[in-house]
Structures are given as C-alpha cells and as structure tokens.
C-alpha positions as CSV (number, residue, x, y, z in Angstrom):
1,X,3.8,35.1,-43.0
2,X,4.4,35.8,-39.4
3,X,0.4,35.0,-38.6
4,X,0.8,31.4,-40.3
5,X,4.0,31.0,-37.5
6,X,1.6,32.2,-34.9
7,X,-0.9,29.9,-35.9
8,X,1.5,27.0,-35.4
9,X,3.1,28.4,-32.5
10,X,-0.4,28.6,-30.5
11,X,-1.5,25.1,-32.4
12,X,1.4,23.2,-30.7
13,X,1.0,24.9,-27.4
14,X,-2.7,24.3,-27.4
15,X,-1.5,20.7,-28.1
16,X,1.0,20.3,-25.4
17,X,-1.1,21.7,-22.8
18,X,-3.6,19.3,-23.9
19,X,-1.4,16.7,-23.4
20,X,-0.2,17.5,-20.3
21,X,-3.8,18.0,-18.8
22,X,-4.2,14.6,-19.8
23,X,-1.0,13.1,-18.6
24,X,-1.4,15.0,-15.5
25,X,-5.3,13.6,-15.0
26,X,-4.4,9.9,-15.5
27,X,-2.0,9.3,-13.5
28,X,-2.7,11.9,-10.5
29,X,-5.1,9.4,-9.3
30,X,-3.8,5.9,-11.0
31,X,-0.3,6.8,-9.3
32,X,1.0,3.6,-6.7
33,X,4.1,4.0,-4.9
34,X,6.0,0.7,-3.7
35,X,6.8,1.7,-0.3
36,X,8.3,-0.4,3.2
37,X,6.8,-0.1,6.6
38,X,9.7,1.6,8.0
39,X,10.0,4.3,5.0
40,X,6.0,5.6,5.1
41,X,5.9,5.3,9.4
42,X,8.7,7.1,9.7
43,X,6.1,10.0,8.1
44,X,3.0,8.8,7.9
45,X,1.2,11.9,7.4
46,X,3.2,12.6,4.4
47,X,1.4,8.8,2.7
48,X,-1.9,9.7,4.5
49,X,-4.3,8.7,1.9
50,X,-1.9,7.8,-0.8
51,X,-1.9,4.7,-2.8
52,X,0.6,2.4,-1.6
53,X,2.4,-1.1,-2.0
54,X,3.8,-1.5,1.4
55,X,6.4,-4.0,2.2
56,X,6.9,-5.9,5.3
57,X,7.1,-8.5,7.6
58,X,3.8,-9.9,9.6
59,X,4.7,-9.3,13.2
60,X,4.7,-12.7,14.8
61,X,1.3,-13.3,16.7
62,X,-0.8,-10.4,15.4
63,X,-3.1,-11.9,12.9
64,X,-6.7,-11.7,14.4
65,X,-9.5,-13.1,12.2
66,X,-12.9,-12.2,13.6
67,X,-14.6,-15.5,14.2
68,X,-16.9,-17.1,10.3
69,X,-15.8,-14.2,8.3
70,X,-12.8,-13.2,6.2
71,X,-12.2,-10.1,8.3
72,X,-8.2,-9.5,9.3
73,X,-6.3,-7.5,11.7
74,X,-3.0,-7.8,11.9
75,X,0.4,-5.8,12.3
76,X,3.1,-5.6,9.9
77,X,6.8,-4.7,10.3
78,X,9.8,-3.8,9.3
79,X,13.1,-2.0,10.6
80,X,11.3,-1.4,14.1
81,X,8.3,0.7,12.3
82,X,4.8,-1.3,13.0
83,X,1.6,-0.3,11.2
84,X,-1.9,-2.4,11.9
85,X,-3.6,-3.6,8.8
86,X,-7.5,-4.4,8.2
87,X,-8.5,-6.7,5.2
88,X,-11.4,-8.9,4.3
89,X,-10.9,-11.0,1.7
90,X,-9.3,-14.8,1.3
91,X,-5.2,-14.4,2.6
92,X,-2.8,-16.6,0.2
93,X,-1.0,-19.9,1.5
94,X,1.9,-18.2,2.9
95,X,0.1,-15.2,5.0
96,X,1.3,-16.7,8.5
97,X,3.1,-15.0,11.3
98,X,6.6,-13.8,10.3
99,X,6.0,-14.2,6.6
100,X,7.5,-11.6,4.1
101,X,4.1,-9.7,2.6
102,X,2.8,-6.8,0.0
103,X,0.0,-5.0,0.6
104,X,-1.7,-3.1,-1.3
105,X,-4.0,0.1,-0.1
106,X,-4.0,3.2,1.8
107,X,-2.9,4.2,4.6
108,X,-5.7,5.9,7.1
109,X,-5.4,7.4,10.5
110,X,-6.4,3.6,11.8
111,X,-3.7,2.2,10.2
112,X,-3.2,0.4,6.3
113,X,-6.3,-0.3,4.7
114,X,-5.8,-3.4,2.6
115,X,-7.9,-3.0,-1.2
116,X,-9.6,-6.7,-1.8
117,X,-7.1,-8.9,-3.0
118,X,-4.3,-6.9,-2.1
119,X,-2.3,-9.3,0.1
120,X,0.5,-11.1,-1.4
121,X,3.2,-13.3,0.7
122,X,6.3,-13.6,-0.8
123,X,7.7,-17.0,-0.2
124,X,11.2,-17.9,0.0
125,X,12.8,-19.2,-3.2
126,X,12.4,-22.3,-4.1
127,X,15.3,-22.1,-6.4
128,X,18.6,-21.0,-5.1
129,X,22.1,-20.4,-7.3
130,X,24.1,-23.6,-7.6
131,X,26.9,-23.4,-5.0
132,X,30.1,-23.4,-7.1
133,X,31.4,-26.7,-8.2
134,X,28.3,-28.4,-8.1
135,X,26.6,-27.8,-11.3
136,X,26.5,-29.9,-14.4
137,X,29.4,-29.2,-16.4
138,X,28.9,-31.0,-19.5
C-alpha cells in the first residue's frame, strides 16, 4: 500500500515540476512589461535588456530621420526622464513632436531600441463624455 502512495506522490511531483519547467521556459523570455520613461530611467540598469512597452511623450524637436530611408532618432519623455530612441520602419499618422507614444523594444546602453513596427501614437479622443445636460434624453 504505502509504495502505490509513493508512486502517486513522485507521479504528481514529477508532474508539477514539469509544469513549472515549462511555465517557467515560456514566459522567461515572452515576458513584456508596460513601463513609462520616467519609471525605467530612473534605473535603467535594472530594464537593461529587458522587453519593454515604454510610455511617453516625443520631446518636441527631436525626431531626426536620416535623409531616403526610414531610419529615426528621436527622444522621448516623460516626468523630466528623457531616453533617445532608434527605429526604422514606417511611423503612424500621429508620430509628430509632442505626441503621446508606445514603444515597443529594449532598452540598450545607446538608448531604447524600437522592434519593427513597434511605434504606436496614441491620439487624443475623438469621443469625449457628454457634458451633463446635454445628452439626448428621450
């Protein structure tokens, strides 16, 4: 009887490990943390290398675009923390000076990195909450 429980007992704990190697694996590397300027500059080397979703503000005047290609350099902001980005790729309709952006990469001892495709400007809204008393009430 008791080497039928120990059977079990080293099945399931085979098992979990197992699990856990896998968990563990997967996401070690797949792991993306949505981060602003101000929060990873204030210790960069902690993010060194990481990947990151950084939120800020494009600091007005600092886009650079190396003449026929889509090569960017360009500084992004936020709380008084400024880190330079690089990116090649096509930037969305709303990547202009002062514009609200994601980016997505890693951050190296140059600056942010920028993975293709990995700019995103968040627009303002187009749709704001009625102001009170001026809705439809019917």
């Amino acid at each position: 009887m008791k080497s039928k429980t120990f059977k079990i007992a080293l099945t399931a704990l085979v098992l979990t490990l197992a699990f856990a190697g896998l968990l563990y694996s997967s996401l070690r590397d797949g792991t993306e943390y949505y981060k602003h300027v101000d929060e990873v500059m204030g210790d960069p080397g902690a993010w060194n290398g990481k990947r990151l979703q950084l939120h800020g503000y494009i600091v007005d005047g600092s886009i650079l675009q190396k003449p026929n290609t889509l090569q960017y350099r360009f500084q992004v902001q936020n709380n008084g923390r400024m880190v330079t980005a690089d990116y090649t790729g096509i930037v969305p309709d709303g990547f202009k000076s002062g514009s609200e952006v994601v980016l997505k990469g890693r951050l190296g001892p140059q600056g942010f990195d920028v993975e293709p495709g990995g700019v995103m400007a968040k627009c303002p809204s187009k749709y704001e909450a009625a102001k009170p008393g001026t809705g439809n009430k019917g």
